[in-house]
N, C-alpha and C positions, 0 to 999 in steps of 0.2 A: 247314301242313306244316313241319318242325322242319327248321334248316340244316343240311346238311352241314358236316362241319370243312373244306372245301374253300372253298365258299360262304360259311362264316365267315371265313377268312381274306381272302378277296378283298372283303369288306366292311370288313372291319376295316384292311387295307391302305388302300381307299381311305378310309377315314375317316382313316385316319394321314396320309396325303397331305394333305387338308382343312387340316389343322392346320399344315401348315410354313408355308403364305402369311405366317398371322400373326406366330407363332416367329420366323420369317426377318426381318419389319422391326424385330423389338424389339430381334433380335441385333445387325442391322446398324446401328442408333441406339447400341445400347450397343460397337460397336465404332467409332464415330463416321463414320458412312456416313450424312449428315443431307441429302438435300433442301433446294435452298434454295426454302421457301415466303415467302407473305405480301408478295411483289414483283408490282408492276405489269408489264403488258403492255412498257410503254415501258422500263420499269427494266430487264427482262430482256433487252429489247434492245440494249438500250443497254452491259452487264456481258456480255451472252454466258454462256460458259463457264467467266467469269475467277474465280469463286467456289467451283467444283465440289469442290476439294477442299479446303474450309475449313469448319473446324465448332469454335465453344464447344463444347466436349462437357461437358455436366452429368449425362449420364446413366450415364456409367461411375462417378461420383462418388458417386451415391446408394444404389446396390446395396454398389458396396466400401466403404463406411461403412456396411454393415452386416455384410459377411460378415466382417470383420476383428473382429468380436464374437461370432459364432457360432464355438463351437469345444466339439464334445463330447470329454468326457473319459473316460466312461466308462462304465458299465451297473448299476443297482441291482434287484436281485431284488424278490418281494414283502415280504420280510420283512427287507428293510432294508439286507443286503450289498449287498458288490461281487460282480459276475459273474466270478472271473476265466478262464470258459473263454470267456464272449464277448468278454474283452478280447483274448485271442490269438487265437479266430478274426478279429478285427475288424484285428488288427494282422497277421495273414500276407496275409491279402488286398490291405494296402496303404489299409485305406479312412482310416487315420485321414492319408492325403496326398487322398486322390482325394476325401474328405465334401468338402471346400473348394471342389472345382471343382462338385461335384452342386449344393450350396447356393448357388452361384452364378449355376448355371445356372437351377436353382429360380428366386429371383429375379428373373434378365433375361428368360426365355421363359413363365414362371406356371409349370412342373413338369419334373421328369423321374423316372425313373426306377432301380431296384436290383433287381438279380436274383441270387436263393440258387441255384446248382446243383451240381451235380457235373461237368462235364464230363470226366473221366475215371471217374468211378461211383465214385472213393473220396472226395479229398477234397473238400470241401465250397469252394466258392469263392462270393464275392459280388462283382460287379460291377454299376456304374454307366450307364446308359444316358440319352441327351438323348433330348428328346421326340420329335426326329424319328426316329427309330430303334424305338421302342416303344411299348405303348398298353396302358391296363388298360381294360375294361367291365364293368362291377359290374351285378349282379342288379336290376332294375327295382322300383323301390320302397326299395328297401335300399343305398346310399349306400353303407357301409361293407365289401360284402359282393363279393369279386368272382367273376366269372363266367367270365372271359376272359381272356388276355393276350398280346400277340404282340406279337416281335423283328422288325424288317426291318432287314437291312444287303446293302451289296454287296461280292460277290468277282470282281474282275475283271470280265470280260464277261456274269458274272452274277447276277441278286440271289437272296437268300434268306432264307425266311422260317421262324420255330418258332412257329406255336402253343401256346399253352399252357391245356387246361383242368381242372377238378378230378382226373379222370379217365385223361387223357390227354393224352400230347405227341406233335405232329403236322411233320413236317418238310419242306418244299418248298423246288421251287428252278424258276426259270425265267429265259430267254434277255433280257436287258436289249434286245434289238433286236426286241421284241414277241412271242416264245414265251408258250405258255402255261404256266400250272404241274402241278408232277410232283412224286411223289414225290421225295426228294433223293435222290443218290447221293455229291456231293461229300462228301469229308472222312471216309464211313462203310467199316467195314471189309466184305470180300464178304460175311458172314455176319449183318451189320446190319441193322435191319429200319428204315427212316427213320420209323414210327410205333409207340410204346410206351406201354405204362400209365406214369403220373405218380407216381412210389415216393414222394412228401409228400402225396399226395392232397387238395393247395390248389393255387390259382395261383403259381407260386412268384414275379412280378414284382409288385415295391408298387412305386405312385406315389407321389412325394413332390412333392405339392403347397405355391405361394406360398397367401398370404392367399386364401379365397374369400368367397364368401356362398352358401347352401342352393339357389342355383336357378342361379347362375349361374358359370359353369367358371373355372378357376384365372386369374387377373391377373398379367403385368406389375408388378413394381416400376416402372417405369419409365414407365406407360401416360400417367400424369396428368403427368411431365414431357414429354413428345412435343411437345405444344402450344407450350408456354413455350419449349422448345429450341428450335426451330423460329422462333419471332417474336426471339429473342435471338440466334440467326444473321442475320437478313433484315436487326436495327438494328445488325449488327457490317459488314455488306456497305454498306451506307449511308452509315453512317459512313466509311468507309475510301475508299468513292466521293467522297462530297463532301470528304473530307481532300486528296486525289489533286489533285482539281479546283480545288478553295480554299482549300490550305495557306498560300499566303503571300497579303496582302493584292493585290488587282488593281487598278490604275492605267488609268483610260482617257482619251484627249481628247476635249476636245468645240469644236465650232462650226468646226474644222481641215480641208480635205481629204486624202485617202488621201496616202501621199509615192508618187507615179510618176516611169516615167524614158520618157524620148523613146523608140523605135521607128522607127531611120533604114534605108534603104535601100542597095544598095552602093554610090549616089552618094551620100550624106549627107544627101538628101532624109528630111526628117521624112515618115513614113508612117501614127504614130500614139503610141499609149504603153498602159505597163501598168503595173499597180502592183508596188510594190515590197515584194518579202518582210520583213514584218516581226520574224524569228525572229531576226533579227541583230543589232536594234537593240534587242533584249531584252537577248539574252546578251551586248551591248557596252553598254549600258545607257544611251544615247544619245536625247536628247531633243531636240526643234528644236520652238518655235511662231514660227512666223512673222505669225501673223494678231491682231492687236488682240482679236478676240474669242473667242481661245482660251483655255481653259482646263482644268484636270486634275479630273478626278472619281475616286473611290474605292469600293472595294466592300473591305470586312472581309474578311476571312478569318471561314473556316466556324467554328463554337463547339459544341466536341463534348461541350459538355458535357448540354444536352437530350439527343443521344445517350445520353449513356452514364449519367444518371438513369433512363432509362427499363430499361436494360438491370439496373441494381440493384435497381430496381422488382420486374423478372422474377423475378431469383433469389433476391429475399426472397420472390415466391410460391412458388416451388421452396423453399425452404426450410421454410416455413408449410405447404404442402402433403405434404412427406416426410416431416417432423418431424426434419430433420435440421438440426443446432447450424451457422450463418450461416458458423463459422468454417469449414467443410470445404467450404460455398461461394469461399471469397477473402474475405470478410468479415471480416477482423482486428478484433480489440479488444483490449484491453491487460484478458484477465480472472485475476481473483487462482486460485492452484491452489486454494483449498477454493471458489469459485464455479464453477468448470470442471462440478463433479458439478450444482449446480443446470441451467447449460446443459446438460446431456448427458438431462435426466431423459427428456425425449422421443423420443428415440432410446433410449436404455437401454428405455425400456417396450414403446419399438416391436418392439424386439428379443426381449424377452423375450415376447411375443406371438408372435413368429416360432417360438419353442422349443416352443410346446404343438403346432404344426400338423405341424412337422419331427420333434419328438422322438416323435409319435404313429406317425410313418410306421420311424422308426428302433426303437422297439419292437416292432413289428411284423416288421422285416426281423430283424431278431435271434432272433424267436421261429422265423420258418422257418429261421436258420440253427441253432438246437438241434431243430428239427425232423430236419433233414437229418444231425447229427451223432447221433439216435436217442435224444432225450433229450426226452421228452411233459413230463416233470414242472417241469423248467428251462425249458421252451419256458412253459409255461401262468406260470410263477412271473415269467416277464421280461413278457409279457403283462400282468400286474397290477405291474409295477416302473415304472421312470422311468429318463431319462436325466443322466449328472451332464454339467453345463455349466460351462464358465470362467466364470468371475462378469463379465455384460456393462458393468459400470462401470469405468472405467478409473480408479485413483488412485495417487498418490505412493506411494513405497516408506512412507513415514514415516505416511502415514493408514495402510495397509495394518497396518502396526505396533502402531499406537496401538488400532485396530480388533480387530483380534487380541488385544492383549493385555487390553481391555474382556471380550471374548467369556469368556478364559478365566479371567475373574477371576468370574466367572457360574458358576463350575464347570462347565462343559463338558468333553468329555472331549477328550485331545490329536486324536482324529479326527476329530473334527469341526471342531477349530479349524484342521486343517492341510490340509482341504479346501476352504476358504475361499481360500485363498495362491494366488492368481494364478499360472495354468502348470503347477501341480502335478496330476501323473497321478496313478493309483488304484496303479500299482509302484511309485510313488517311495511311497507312504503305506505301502505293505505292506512299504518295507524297513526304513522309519525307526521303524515298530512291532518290527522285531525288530532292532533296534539299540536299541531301546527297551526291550525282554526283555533281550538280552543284559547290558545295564546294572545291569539290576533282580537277574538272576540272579547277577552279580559281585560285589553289595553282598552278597546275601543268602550267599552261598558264601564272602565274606572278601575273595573278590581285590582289594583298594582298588588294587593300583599297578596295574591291567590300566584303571582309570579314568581315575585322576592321574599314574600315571608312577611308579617306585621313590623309596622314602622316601631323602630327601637326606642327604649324610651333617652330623654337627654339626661346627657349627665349632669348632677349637682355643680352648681357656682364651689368658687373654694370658700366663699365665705362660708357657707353653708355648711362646706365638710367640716370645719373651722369649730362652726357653733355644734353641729352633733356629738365633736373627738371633746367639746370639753363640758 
């Protein structure tokens, strides 16, 4: 028996729910909310709660050494342009601020999501959704194809929910103090019907998933650092314990008794004795042997440096394991600027890995937004196109230079070598092409001084100066 849209939603709800448990601790690792593991019974007891809020945090580090290289620039059709109607839808919506946080969030939770709609029936709006908030289910067997997709967020004392399927969009709402769900009524006008046909006839919410593999759901950047963070806290709590406790070297006596003082009566009658605090004769620094066979023993102060090998130990596996360059760890080296690109090559690739899984999902969101702006032919055309990326290697102005001017010494044409130029959007190419015309047309029409400036005037013969100086 085939679900209701009803019964679909409250399945897919509760599936959505399933999912925050994990989402929630990768968030909270990468907002450095870390557990302190890897401690003993006695350890724990010993520290309490004096650790709780202290954390190495290396897992903010690995995701933002990457998103600081992810930055899309722009949209290329099938046949080779720029999109410029997807660059302006992409820019009224705000996405090219709000990609940075999606991809981020990508990243630290394995996915989130983008939705194409109208919500006033004209213009065409795209927004960004974190995973807890939305959910795609793709047709069984077919990976790429989806079937399903539904928003939950809350308003005040109540939540609410849109399905979405090929066909049709379904709108509910119910009482957060365990109502069931209803039709919506919030936010529609009296003549609104809270369920409608689906005027794109897809789903209109794409997931944009981190790195996966064919059987098993989006990962965590951050999943394989968890561990490592985790043991790199427990020897930073350690550490700072046995520092506390054996910072300066410890002095003891030996073969001496305790120093005591008498215990008199209100006649003066000795009654007994107690010992004497020794907290005084520290901070007065005050030593007395009385006995032949006394003498001073010593204990070292702690050596934090086992400590703290061990903990560069970690973050070179953190490092090895991210593919990210030692130095975005604290690991300094003194490296020349043209070895930088050698260090970087592993992250650069990683990166560039990241852009066929992202920019496939961003294809896609583009195609429904010409979908929705009523345009089959530009939707199918971005479909077969790519997305343009900022080049993820980072180099001097002066290689950028040198690089450039190799290219177009290749014959290449000016646009393509100005697409290369770090920062440079697909407007700024499209103006400095007709500043580029305009040039071409000024030669060719005569106007040289609208180039150079008006022809200078010449200067006076010397006779001349001759006859004016006298």
């Amino acid at each position: 028996m085939a679900e209701t849209p009803l019964e679909m939603t409250i399945r897919l709800r509760r599936k959505l729910e399933s999912r925050k448990v994990r989402s929630r601790i990768w968030g909270e690792y990468y907002e450095g909310k870390h557990p302190l593991l890897f401690a003993t019974p006695e350890f724990r007891a010993q520290v309490g709660d004096l650790f709780d809020g202290f954390s190495d945090n290396w897992c903010r580090t690995i995701p933002t050494a990457m998103i600081e290289r992810m930055s899309p620039m722009g949209f290329r059709l099938e046949d080779g342009t720029l999109d410029k109607a997807a660059q302006r839808a992409w820019k009224s919506s705000e996405c090219d601020v709000e990609i940075g946080l999606t991809m981020l969030d990508s990243l630290v939770t394995g996915r989130c999501y983008a939705l194409v709609w109208k919500p006033d029936g004209i213009t065409t709006e795209i927004t960004f959704e974190p995973e807890g908030q939305a959910l795609v289910e793709y047709v069984p067997g077919r990976r790429r194809v989806r079937a399903a997709g539904i928003k939950v967020w809350r308003d005040g004392d109540r939540e609410l929910a849109t399905l979405f399927l090929p066909g049709m969009v379904y709108r509910w709402q119910r009482n957060l103090s365990g109502g069931e769900w209803a039709e919506r009524v919030i936010g529609l006008r009296p003549s609104e019907s809270a369920h409608f046909p689906n005027p794109l006839g897809v789903v209109p919410l794409v997931e944009i998933p981190n790195r996966t593999r064919l059987t098993t759901p989006p990962r965590s950047e951050i999943c394989d650092v968890i561990p490592l963070q985790n043991a790199i806290n427990s020897q930073w709590a350690k550490l700072f314990l046995a520092t506390d406790d054996r910072a300066l070297p410890t002095r003891a006596v030996l073969g001496m008794d305790r120093p005591v003082r008498e215990i008199t009566d209100d006649t003066g009658e000795v009654v007994g004795e107690e010992d004497l605090p020794i907290g005084r004769f520290r901070s007065d620094r005050l030593l007395w042997l009385e006995k032949d066979t006394a003498r001073i023993a010593e204990f070292s102060a702690v050596d934090p440096r086992p400590f703290l090998e061990v903990i560069r130990e970690l973050i070179d596996h953190i490092s090895a394991q991210t593919r990210t360059p030692p130095r975005y760890l604290g690991r300094l080296a003194n490296i020349a600027a043209d070895t930088l690109e050698v260090d970087d090559s592993s992250l650069v690739s990683k990166v560039r890995e990241r852009h066929k899984y992202v920019g496939s999902a961003l294809r896609e969101l583009m195609r429904l937004e010409a979908l929705a702006a009523g345009e089959p032919a530009r939707a199918e055309a971005l479909r077969l196109g790519d997305v343009v990326w900022r080049d993820p290697q980072f180099r001097s102005d002066a290689q950028y230079a040198d690089a450039l001017v190799k290219l177009k010494s290749l014959n290449l044409p000016d646009e393509a070598v100005w697409e290369r130029i770090p920062g440079v959007t697909p407007d700024e190419i499209e103006r400095w092409k007709s500043m580029r015309n305009d040039q071409a047309a000024a030669i060719v029409g005569g106007d040289l001084a609208s180039l150079y400036g008006p022809k200078p005037e010449p200067e006076p013969a010397p006779s001349q100066l001759e006859a004016e100086a006298g």
